[in-house]
Structures are given as C-alpha cells and as structure tokens.
KEKOL-594233 format. One record per residue (C-alpha): x, y, z; residue in one letter. Coordinates in nm, 3 decimals. Last residue first. Example, Ala and Ser with C-alpha at 12.3 -4.5 7.8 and 13.67 -1.06 7.14 Angstrom:
REM residues 2
> X / Y / Z / residuo
> 1.367 / -0.106 / 0.714 / S
> 1.230 / -0.450 / 0.780 / A
This chain:
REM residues 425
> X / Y / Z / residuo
> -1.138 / 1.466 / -1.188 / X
> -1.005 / 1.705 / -1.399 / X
> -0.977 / 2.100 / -1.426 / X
> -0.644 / 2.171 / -1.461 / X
> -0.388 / 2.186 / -1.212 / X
> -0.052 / 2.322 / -1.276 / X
> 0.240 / 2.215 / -1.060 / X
> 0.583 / 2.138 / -1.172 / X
> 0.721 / 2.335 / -0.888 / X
> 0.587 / 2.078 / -0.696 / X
> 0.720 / 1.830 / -0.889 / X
> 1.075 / 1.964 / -0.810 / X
> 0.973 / 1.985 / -0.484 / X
> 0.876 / 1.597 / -0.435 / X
> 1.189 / 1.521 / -0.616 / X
> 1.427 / 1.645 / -0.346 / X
> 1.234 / 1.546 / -0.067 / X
> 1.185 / 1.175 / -0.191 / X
> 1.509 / 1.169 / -0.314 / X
> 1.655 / 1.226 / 0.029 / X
> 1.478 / 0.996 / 0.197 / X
> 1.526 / 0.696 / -0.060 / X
> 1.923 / 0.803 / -0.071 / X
> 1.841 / 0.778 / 0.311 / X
> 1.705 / 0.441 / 0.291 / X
> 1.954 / 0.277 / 0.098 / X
> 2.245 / 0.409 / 0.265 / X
> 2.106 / 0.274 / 0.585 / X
> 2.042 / -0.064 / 0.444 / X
> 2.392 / -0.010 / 0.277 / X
> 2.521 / 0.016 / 0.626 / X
> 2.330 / -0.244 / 0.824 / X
> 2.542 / -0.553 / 0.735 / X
> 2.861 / -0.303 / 0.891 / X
> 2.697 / -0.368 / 1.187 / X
> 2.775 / -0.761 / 1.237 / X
> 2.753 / -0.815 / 1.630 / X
> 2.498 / -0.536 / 1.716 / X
> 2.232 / -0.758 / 1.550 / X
> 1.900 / -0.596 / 1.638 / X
> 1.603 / -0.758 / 1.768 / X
> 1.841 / -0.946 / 2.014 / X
> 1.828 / -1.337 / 2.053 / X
> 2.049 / -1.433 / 1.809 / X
> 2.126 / -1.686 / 1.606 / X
> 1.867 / -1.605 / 1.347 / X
> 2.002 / -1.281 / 1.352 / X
> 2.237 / -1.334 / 1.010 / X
> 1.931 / -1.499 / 0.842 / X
> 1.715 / -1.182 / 0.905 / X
> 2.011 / -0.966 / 0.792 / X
> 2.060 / -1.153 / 0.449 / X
> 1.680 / -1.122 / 0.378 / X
> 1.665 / -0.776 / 0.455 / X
> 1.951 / -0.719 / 0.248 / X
> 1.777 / -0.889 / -0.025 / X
> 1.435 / -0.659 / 0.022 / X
> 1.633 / -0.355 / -0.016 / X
> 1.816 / -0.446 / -0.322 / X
> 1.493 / -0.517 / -0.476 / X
> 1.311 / -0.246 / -0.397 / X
> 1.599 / -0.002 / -0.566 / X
> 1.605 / -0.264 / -0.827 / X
> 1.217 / -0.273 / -0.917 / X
> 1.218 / 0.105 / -0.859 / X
> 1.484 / 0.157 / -1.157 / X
> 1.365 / -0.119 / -1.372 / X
> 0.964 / -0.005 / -1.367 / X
> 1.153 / 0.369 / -1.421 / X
> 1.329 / 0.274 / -1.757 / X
> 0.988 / 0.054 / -1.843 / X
> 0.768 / 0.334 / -1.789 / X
> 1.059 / 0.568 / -1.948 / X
> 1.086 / 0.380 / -2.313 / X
> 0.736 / 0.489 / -2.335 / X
> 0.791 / 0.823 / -2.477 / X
> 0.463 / 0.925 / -2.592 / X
> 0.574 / 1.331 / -2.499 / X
> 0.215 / 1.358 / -2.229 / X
> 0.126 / 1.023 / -2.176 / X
> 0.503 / 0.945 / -2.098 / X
> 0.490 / 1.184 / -1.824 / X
> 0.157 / 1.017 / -1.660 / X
> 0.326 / 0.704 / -1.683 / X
> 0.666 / 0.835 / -1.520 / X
> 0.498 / 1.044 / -1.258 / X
> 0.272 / 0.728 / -1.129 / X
> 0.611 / 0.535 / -1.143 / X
> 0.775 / 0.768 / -0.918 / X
> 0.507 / 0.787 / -0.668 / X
> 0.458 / 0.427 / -0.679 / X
> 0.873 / 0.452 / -0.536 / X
> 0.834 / 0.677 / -0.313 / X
> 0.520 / 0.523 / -0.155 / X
> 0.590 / 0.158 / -0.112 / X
> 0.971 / 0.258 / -0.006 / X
> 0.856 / 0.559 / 0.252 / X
> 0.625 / 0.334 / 0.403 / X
> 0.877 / 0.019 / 0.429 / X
> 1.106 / 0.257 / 0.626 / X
> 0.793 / 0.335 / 0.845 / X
> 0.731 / -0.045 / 0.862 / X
> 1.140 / -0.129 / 1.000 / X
> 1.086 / 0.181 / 1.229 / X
> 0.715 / 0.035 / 1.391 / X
> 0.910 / -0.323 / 1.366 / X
> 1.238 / -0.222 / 1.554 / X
> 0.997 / -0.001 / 1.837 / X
> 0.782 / -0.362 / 1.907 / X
> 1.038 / -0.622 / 1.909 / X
> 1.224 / -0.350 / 2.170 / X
> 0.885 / -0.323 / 2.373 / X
> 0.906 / -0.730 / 2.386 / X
> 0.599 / -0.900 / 2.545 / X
> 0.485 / -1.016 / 2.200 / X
> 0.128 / -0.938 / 2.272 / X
> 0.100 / -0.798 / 1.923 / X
> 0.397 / -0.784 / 1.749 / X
> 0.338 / -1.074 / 1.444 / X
> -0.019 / -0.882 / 1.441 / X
> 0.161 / -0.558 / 1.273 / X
> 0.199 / -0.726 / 0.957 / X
> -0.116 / -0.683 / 0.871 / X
> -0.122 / -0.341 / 0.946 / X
> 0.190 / -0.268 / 0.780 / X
> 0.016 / -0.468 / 0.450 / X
> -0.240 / -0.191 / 0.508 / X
> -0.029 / 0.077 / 0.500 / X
> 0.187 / 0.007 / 0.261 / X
> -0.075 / -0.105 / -0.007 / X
> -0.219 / 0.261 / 0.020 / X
> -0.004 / 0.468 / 0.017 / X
> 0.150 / 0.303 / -0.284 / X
> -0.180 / 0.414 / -0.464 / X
> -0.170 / 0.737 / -0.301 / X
> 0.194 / 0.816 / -0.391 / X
> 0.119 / 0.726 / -0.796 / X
> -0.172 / 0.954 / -0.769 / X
> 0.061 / 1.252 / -0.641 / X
> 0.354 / 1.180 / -0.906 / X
> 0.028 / 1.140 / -1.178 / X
> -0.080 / 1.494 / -1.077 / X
> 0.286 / 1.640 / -1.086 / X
> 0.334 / 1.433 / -1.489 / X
> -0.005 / 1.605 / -1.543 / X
> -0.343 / 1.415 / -1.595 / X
> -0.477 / 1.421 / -1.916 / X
> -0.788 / 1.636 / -2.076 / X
> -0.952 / 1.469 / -2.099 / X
> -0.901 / 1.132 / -1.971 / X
> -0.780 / 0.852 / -2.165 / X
> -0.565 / 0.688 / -1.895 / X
> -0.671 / 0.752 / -1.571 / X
> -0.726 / 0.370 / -1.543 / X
> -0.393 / 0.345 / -1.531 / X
> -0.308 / 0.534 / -1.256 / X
> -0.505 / 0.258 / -1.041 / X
> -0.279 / 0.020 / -1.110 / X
> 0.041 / 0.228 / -0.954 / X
> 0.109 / -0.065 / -0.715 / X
> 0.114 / -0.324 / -1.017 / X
> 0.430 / -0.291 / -1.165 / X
> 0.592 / -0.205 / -0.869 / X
> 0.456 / -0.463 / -0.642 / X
> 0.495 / -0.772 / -0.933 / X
> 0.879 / -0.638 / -0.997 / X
> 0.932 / -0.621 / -0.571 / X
> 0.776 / -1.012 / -0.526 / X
> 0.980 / -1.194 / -0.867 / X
> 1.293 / -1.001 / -0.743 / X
> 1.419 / -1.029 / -0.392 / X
> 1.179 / -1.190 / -0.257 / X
> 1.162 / -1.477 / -0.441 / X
> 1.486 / -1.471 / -0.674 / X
> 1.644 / -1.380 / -0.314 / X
> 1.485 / -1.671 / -0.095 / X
> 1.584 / -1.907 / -0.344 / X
> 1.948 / -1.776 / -0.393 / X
> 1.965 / -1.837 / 0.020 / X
> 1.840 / -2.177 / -0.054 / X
> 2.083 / -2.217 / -0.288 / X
> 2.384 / -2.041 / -0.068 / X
> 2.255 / -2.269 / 0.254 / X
> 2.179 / -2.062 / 0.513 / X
> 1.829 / -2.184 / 0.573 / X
> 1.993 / -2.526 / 0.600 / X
> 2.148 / -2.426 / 0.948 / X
> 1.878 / -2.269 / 1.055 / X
> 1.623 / -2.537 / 0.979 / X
> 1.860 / -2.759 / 1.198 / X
> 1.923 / -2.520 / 1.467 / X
> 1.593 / -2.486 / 1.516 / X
> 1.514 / -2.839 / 1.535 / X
> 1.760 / -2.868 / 1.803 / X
> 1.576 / -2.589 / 2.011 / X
> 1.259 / -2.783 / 1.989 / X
> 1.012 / -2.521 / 1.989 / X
> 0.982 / -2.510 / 1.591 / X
> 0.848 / -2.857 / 1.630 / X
> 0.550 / -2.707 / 1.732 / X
> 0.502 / -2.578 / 1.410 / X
> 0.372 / -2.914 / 1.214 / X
> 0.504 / -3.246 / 1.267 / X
> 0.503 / -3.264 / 0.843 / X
> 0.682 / -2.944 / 0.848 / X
> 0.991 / -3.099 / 0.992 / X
> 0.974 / -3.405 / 0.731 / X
> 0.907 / -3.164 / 0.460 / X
> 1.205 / -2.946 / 0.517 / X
> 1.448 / -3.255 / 0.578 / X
> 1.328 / -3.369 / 0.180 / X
> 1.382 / -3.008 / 0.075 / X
> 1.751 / -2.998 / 0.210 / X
> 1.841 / -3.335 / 0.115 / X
> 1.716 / -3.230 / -0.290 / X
> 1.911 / -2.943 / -0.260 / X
> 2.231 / -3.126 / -0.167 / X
> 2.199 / -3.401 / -0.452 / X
> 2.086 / -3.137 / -0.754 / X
> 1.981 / -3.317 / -1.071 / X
> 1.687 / -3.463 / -0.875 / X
> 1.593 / -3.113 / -0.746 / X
> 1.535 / -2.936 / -1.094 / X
> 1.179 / -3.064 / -1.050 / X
> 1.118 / -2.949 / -0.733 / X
> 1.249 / -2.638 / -0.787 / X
> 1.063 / -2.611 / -1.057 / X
> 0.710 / -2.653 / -0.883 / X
> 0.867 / -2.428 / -0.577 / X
> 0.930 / -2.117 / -0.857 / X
> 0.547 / -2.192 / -1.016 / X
> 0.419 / -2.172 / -0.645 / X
> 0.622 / -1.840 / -0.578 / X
> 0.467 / -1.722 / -0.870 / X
> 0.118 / -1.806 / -0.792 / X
> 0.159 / -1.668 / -0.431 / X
> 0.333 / -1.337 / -0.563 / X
> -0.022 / -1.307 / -0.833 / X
> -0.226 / -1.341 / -0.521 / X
> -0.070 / -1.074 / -0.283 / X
> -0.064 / -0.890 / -0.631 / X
> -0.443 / -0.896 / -0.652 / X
> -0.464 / -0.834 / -0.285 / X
> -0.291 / -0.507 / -0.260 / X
> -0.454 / -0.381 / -0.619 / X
> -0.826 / -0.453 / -0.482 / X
> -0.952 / -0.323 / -0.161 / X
> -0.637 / -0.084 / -0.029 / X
> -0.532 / 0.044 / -0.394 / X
> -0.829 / 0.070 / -0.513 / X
> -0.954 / 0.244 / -0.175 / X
> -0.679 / 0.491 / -0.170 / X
> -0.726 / 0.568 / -0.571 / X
> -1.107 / 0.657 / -0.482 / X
> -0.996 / 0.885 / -0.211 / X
> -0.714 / 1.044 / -0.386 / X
> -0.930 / 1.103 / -0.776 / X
> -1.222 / 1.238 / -0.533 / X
> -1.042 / 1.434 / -0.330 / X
> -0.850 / 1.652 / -0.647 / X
> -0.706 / 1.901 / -0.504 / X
> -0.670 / 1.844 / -0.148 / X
> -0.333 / 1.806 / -0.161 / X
> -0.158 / 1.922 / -0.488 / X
> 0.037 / 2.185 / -0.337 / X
> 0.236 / 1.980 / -0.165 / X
> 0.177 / 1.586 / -0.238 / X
> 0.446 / 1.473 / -0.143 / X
> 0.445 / 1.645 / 0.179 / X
> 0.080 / 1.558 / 0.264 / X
> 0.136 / 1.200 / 0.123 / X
> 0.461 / 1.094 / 0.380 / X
> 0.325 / 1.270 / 0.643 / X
> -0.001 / 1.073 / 0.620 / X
> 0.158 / 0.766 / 0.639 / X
> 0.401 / 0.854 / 0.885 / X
> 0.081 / 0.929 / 1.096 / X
> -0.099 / 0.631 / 1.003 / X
> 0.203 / 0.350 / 1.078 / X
> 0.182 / 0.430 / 1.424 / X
> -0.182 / 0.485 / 1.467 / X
> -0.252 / 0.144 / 1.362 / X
> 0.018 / 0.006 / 1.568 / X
> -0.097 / 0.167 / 1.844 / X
> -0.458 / 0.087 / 1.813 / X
> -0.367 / -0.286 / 1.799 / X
> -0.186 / -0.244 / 2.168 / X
> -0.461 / -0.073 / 2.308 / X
> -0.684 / -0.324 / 2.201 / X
> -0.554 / -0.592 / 2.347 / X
> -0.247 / -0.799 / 2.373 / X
> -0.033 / -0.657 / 2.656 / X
> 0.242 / -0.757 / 2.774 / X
> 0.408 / -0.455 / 2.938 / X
> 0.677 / -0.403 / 2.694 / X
> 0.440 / -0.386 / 2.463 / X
> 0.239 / -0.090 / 2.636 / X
> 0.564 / 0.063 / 2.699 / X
> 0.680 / 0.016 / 2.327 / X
> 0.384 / 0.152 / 2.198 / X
> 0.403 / 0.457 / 2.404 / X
> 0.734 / 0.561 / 2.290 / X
> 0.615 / 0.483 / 1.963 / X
> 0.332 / 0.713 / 1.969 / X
> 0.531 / 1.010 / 2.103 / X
> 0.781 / 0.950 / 1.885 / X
> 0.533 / 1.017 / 1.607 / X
> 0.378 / 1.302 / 1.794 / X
> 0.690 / 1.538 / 1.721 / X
> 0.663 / 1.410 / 1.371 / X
> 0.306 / 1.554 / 1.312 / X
> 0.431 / 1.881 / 1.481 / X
> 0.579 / 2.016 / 1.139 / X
> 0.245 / 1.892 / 0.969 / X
> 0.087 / 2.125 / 1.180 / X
> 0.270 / 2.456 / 1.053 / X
> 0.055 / 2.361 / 0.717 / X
> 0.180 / 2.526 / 0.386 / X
> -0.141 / 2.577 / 0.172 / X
> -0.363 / 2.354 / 0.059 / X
> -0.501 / 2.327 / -0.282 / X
> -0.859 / 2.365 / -0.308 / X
> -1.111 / 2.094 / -0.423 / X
> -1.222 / 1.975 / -0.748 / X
> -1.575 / 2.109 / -0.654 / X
> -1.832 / 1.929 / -0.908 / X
> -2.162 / 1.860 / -0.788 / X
> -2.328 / 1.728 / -1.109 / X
> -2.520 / 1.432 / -0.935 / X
> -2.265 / 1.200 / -1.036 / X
> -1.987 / 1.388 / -0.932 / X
> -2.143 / 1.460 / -0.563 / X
> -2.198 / 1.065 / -0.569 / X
> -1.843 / 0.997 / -0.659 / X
> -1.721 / 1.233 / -0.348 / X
> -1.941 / 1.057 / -0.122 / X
> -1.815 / 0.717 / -0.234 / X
> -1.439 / 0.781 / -0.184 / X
> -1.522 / 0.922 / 0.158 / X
> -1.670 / 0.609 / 0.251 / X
> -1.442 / 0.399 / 0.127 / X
> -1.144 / 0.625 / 0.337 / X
> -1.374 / 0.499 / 0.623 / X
> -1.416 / 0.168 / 0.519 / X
> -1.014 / 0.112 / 0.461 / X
> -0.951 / 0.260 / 0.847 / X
> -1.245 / 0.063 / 0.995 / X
> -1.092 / -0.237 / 0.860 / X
> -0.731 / -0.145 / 0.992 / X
> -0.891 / -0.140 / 1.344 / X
> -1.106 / -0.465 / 1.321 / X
> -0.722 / -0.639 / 1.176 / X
> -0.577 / -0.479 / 1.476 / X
> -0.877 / -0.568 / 1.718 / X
> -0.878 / -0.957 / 1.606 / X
> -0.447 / -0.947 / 1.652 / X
> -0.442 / -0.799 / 1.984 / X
> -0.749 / -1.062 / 2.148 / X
> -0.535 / -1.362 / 2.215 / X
> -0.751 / -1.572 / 2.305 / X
> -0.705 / -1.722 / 2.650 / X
> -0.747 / -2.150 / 2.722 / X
> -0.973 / -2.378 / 2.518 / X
> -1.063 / -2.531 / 2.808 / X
> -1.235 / -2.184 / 2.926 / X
> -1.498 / -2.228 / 2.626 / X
> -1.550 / -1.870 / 2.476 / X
> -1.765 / -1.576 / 2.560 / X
> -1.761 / -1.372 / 2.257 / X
> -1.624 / -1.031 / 2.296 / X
> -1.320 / -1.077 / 2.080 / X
> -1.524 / -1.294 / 1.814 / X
> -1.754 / -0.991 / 1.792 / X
> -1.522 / -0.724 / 1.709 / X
> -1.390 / -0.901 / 1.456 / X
> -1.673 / -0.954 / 1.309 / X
> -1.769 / -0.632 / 1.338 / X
> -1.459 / -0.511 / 1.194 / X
> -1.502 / -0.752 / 0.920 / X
> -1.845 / -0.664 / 0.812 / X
> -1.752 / -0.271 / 0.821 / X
> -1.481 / -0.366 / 0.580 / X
> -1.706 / -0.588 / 0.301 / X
> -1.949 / -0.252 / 0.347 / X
> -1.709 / -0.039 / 0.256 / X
> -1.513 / -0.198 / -0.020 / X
> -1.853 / -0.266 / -0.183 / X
> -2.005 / 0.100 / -0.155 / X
> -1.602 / 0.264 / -0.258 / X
> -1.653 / -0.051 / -0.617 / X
> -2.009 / 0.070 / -0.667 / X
> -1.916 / 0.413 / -0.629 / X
> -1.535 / 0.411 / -0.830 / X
> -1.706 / 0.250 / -1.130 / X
> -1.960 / 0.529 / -1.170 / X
> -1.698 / 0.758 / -1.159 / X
> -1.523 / 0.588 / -1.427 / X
> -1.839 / 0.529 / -1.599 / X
> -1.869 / 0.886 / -1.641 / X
> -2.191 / 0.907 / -1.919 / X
> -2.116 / 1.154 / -2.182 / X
> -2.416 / 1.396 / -2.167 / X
> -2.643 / 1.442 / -2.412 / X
> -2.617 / 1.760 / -2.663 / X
> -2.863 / 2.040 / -2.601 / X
> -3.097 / 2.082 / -2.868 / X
> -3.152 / 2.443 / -2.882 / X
> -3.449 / 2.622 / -2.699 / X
> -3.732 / 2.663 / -2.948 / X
> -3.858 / 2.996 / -3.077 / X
> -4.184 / 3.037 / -3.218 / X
> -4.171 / 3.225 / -3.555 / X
> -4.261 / 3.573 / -3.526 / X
> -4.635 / 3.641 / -3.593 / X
> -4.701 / 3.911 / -3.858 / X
> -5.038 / 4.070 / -3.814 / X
> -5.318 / 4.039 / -4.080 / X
> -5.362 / 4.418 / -4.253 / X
> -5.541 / 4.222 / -4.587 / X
> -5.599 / 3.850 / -4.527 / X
> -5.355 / 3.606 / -4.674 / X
> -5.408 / 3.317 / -4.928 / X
> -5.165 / 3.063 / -4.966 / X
> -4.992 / 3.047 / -5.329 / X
> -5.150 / 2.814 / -5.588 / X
C-alpha cells in the first residue's frame, strides 16, 4: 500500500545533520607530564620553605652556629626545579585545553655571546665571597648561578634552531629528568654499589691483604668521622686507599657500574616519546637528549655544591665551579648523543646504534670518571686544590674535555643543519 500524498504538497528537503565527528584520542602523555610538573612543584616549594625555615629558626646557643650555606643552596636549587615545574605544567594545561602553539624557533642571539663574559664574572665573585668565609646565602646563590649560566649556554647552543620549539616537550623533559630520572639512578648506583661491597666481602676470605684492609676500614669507621682529624689516621686510610685493589674497587664503581647506569638512564625521558605520531627527528631527539642530561647535571652540581659552602677557600671554590662546568658539558653532551641515537634508530630500525652509542658515552664517561679518581688519590697528600707536582696526570683530563668541547660544537651544527620540525608535541 504506497503512502498517500496530497495533490501540489511542497517538497521538504531532508533535514541535515552535522557529521559525526570522531572522538578525540585522549593525550595521556600530556596528562602524565601535569600531574607529575603539579607534584614536582609542590614537593620543591615544600623544601625551599623548609629550608628556609630551619635557617631562620632561632636555635639553642649550646648547640653552637649552623651553618646556614648548605640549607639556602639546597632552598635555592628547589626553587630552580619548581619553577621549571611550573612552566612544564602551564604548557600541559594549554595542551589539554586545545591551546596548541609549538613555539617559534629562535633566531641567532648576540646575548648568548655575552653569557660567557658574565660567567667569569660570577666566579670571580664566588671566589671572593668564599675566600671571605662566608656560609650564607650569598654564597649558595653563587653556586646556583654558577652552574645555571653554563647550563643554559650549553642547551641554547645545542639546541640552535630548535630552541623554543617545542616548550612543552623541554620543560616537561627538564622536570623528569630533575624530579624522577636523577634520583632513580642515584638509587639504582646505591643498590649496585651494595651488591659490589656484598661480594667483596665474600671474595675477602680468599684474599689475605684485602681482607686487612676492610677489617682496618671498619674499625676507623666504627669511631665515626672525627677520627678523620687525627692526622695519623689520615695517613692510614690514605695509605690503604692506594692500594691497587682498592683502587680497582673504586674504578669498577665509579668508573663503570655508576657512568653505564647515568647513560642508560639520563635520556629516560626520550623514551617515552616513543610511539608518537608522527616521530620525533634524529635533531629533535639530539635536543631532548641535552635537556634530560641538563637536567641531572645541574642539580647533582647543586648538590654537590654544599661540600664548598663556607669552606673558607676561594681556590676550593673556583676548582669546583670549573670541575662542575666540565661535568655540565659531559652530562649533557653525552644524553644529547644518546637522545639523537634513539630517535635515529626510530626512524631506519637500526638498533645496533643505541647500544653502539650506550658503549661510546659509557667509555668516554668512564675514562673521565677514572682519571678523576686517580687524581683525587694523587692529592690526598697535598694540601693544594690542584696538584702542580704531577701535571702530566692532568693531560688526558684535558684531552678529554676538549675532544668533548669540540664534538659538542661540531655535532651540534651538523644537527642543526639536520633541522626540520614537524608539528609534534
């Protein structure tokens, strides 16, 4: 029975509906990089202040004068991580919400030029205020400042045309790298040193000498630090410190198990690029990789900067500031290197070069950390920051670290050159 219709009726057109649209992929990773920027920064800001308030507490005269340099430097290099935090979690809101400006890429910067002039500058002044004795806040902010401006040399000529490109990827890689990779490899080096003292232990029955030198160890540790003072006791640590298996120890420690653990893990956050669409660049992943080593080396700079604070000693100060800035270039370089090589591999699936460059960095660090070893043990006996008495020792440090300079210039261009920047996060 067909529908009946009324003479001269007007045709209707169908009503039109607007298409389905398709739902949106949910970005977990930028969802991943709030909640962990929110918890990085408010974990920092509690430090500082607490920090802050232990230095201005009034405290019991009998226990004597606090020494205040080390509370401001670690309040300092909090308020350094929280405010990189916050920037990482203002940029992952404006994703979230559908804001999305990748950024422009900078152009050549006649500033960065007079960023080294105030480096000297800085440690110039560092080493006055040192010199001086004093152990405040001055002192911390120094440090801090010291170790920043290399730091940001370091990334804004690595990173060429690249910086400011992506703020959101940089930012949230910092603060990975600065809240969670540093300390997860602090704690994976304690674990393996632990395992290497567990079979030393056990291997030390079968070895006479070695077993003398650990039992003497304990029984100076056992009267705790103050022993140190004694000038005997000294000389006896000393003297077994340079033993050849404790200086094998020391090595295998330092100079292997810690820089394979650091350059495997440095570039973590890289990783988690993985799988993006579409992929980052072998240039982009060069730039990541000098964030996320960025990142470790200047906070465990930072850290280490307490051992200087309120030292009395300008020249203790001015060979740590150098010693940290060679350190900088290291940490960075060499992430930078294995950020390029993962990202590389993503693009022609030839894995064989994460592990060729893993080896490569792991040695270079390596090599660097045993001299360092061998030239702290040679100054033991001496009073002087630097030992002028064995100089050629120096030499492959030197050779080291301007082979490290040198690539680092040289490679940085060619990645430049390399540079094409989709539209990514």
């Amino acid at each position: 029975m067909q529908d009946f219709q009324y003479p001269n009726a007007p045709a209707y057109p169908e009503p039109a509906y607007p298409p389905v649209q398709p739902r949106a992929k949910t970005d977990w990773l930028s969802i991943a990089q709030l909640v962990f920027s929110v918890g990085s920064l408010l974990s920092s800001l509690a430090i500082a202040a607490l920090m802050f308030f232990t230095d201005f507490m009034p405290m019991d005269p009998q226990l004597g004068a606090v020494n205040s340099g080390p509370l401001m430097l670690l309040a300092y290099a909090s308020l350094v991580v929280a405010a990189l935090a916050l920037i990482s979690a203002v940029y992952a809101v404006r994703r979230l919400m559908g804001w999305r400006s990748p950024g422009q890429p900078a152009k050549r910067s006649v500033w960065l030029y007079g960023l080294l002039a105030l480096w000297p500058f800085l440690l110039a002044w560092g080493s006055s205020v040192s010199a001086s004795g004093d152990s405040g806040g001055l002192s911390a902010l120094l440090v801090v400042l010291g170790l920043a401006v290399p730091t940001f040399w370091l990334l804004r000529y690595g990173s060429g045309g690249l910086w400011g490109a992506y703020p959101q990827r940089d930012s949230g890689l910092f603060t990975f790298g600065a809240g969670f990779s540093l300390y997860f490899i602090m704690f994976l080096e304690l674990v393996a040193i632990a395992l290497l003292l567990v079979g030393v232990v056990l291997v030390a029955p079968m070895l006479p000498g070695l077993q003398q030198i650990l039992q003497e160890l304990g029984r100076i540790f056992q009267e705790g630090p103050q022993v140190l003072e004694d000038p005997r006791i000294l000389e006896r640590l000393t003297g077994m410190l340079n033993q050849p298996g404790i200086i094998g120890l020391l090595i295998l420690a330092i100079g292997l198990i810690a820089p394979f653990l650091e350059e495997l893990f440095k570039p973590l956050g890289v990783w988690l690029l993985a799988g993006r669409k579409p992929s980052i660049s072998p240039a982009q992943g060069y730039v990541a990789g000098l964030f996320s080593g960025a990142a470790f080396g200047l906070v465990e700079g930072m850290l280490y900067g307490m051992q200087v604070i309120g030292a009395g000693s300008g020249e203790l100060f001015l060979g740590f500031m150098l010693g940290r800035a060679a350190g900088l270039l290291l940490h960075i370089f060499l992430s930078g290197l294995n950020g390029w090589a993962i990202a590389k591999s993503w693009q022609d699936k030839r894995w064989g070069r994460i592990l060729g460059m893993l080896a490569l960095t792991t040695l270079i660090h390596g090599a660097w950390n045993s001299l360092a070893i061998l030239n702290g043990l040679n100054n033991l006996d001496s009073e002087a920051v630097f030992d002028l008495s064995h100089p050629i020792s120096l030499l492959p440090m030197a050779l080291i670290l301007i082979g490290m300079l040198l690539g680092f210039l040289v490679f940085s261009k060619r990645v430049q050159r390399e540079f094409h920047a989709p539209e990514t996060v």
